[in-house]
Wavefront OBJ file of the C-alpha trace (Angstrom):
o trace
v 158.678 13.914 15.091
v 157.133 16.081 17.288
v 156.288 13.204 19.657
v 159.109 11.947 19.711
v 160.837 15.290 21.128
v 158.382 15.387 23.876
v 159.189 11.792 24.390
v 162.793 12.794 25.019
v 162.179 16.062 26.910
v 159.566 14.273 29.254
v 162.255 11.396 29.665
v 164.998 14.488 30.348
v 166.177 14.052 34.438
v 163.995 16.630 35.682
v 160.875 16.218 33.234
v 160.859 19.215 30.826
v 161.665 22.031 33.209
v 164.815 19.899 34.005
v 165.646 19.675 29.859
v 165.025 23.544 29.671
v 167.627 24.510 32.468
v 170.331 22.245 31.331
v 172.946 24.850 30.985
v 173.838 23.811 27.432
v 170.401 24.062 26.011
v 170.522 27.628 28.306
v 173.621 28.392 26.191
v 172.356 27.259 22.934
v 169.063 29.379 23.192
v 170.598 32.677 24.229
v 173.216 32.105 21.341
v 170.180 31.805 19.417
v 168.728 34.860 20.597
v 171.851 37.070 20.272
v 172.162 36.387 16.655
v 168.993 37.390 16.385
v 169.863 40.677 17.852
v 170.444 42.779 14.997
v 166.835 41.877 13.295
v 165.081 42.736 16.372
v 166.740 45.252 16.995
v 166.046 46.655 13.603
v 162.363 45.551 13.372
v 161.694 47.585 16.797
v 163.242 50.927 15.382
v 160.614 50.413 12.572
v 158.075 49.787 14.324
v 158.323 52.873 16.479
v 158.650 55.179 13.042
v 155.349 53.070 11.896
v 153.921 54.261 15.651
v 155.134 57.725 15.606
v 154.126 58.374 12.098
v 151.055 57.092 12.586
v 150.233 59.009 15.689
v 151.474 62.842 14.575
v 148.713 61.776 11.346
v 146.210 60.663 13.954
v 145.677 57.236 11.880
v 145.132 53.707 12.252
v 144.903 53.438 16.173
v 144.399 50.022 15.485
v 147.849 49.688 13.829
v 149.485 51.601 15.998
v 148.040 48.978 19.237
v 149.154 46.568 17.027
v 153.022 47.461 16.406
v 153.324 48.476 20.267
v 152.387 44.625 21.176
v 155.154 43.712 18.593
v 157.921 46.191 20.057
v 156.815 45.043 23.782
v 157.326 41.379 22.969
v 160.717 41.661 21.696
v 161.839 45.274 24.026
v 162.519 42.570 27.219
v 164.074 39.901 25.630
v 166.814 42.693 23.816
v 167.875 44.232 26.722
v 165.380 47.136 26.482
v 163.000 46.673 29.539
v 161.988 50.611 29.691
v 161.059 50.353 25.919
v 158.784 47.488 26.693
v 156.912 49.599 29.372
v 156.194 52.250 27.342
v 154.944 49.822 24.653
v 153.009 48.046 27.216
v 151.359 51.310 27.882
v 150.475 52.104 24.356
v 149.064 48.581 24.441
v 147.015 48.934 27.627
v 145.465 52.151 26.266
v 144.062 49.925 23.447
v 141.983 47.262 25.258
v 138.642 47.055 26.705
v 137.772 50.158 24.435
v 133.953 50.963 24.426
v 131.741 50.983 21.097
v 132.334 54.786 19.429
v 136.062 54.978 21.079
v 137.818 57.742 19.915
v 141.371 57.723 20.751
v 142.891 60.586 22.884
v 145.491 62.279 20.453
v 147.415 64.041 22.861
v 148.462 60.741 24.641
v 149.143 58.883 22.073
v 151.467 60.929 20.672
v 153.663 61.152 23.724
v 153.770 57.832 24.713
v 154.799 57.406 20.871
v 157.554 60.127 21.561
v 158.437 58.438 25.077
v 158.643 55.309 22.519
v 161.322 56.705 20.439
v 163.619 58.186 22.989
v 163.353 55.301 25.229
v 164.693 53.522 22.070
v 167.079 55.853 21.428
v 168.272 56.569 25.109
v 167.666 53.163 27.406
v 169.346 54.181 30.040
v 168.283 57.494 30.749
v 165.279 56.983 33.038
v 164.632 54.045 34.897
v 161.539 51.445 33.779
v 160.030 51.823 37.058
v 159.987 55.701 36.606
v 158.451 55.124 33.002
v 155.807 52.955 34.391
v 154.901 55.859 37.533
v 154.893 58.250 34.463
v 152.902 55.940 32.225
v 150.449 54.713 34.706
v 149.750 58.138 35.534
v 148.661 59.246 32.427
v 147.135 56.210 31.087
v 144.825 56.574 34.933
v 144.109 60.327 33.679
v 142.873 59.602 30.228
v 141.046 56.410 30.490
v 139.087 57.919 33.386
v 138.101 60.807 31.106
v 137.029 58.254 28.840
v 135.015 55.783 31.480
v 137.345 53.269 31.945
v 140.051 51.995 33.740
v 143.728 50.818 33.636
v 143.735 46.833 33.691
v 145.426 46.020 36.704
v 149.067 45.332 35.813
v 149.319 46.482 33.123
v 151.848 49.119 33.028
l 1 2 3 4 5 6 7 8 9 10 11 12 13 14 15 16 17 18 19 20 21 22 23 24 25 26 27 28 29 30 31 32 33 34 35 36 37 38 39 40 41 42 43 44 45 46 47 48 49 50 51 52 53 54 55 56 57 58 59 60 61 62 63 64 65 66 67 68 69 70 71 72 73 74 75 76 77 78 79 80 81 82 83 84 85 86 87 88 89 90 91 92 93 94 95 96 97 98 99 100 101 102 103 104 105 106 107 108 109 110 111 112 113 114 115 116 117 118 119 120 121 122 123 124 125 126 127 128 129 130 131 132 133 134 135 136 137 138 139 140 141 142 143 144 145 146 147 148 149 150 151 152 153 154
């Protein structure tokens, strides 16, 4: 079956991106994605309580990397581009960690606070302000610690 859709796509006018643009299948997908809505939505919000609860115990850093990756993935695609910067922070702090890393606290729990008013308040600050704010203390910490911020990440 799965052939045979390919098949079809690559014989669309256009090749595949021209199947992909045609304004129906457009339609279809964002219908798709709208029903969704309420799921994602819903997922995010616990996912941020997982994050923040996890944080103000200071457990699991692993977990908490993990569930920011989740909430970043979905935070664009729901109309919530500020919450997926602050995820993508959370997320940035996590990689290239050293052997013996011991997670700064302090940041962690804001950027899990920034988290959870972002999600409740999308609008107040802009994402390019949450990324300045972000990048700035992500560039503080991570320098502490020997590393640095992967370039684009935030």
């Amino acid at each position: 079956r799965r052939e045979a859709l390919f098949r079809r796509i690559a014989g669309s006018k256009g090749g595949a991106a021209g199947r992909m643009l045609d304004p129906a299948i457009l339609a279809e997908a964002e219908g798709k994605l709208q029903a969704l809505r309420p799921l994602a939505v819903a997922e995010m919000e616990t996912a941020i309580g997982r994050i923040r609860t996890l944080a103000e115990h200071k457990s699991e850093i692993d977990d908490i990397f993990a569930a920011a990756h989740e909430v970043r993935g979905m935070a664009g695609a729901y109309g919530y581009p500020g919450l997926g910067v602050v995820a993508g922070a959370i997320r940035a702090y996590g990689e290239n960690r050293m052997d013996g890393f011991r997670p700064d606290w302090t940041l962690v729990q804001l950027l899990a606070q920034m988290l959870a008013r972002t999600f409740e308040h999308p609008d107040t600050q802009p994402p390019a302000a949450l990324a300045a704010i972000c990048r700035e203390a992500l560039g503080k910490v991570m320098g502490r610690e020997g590393r640095e911020l992967p370039v684009g990440a935030v």
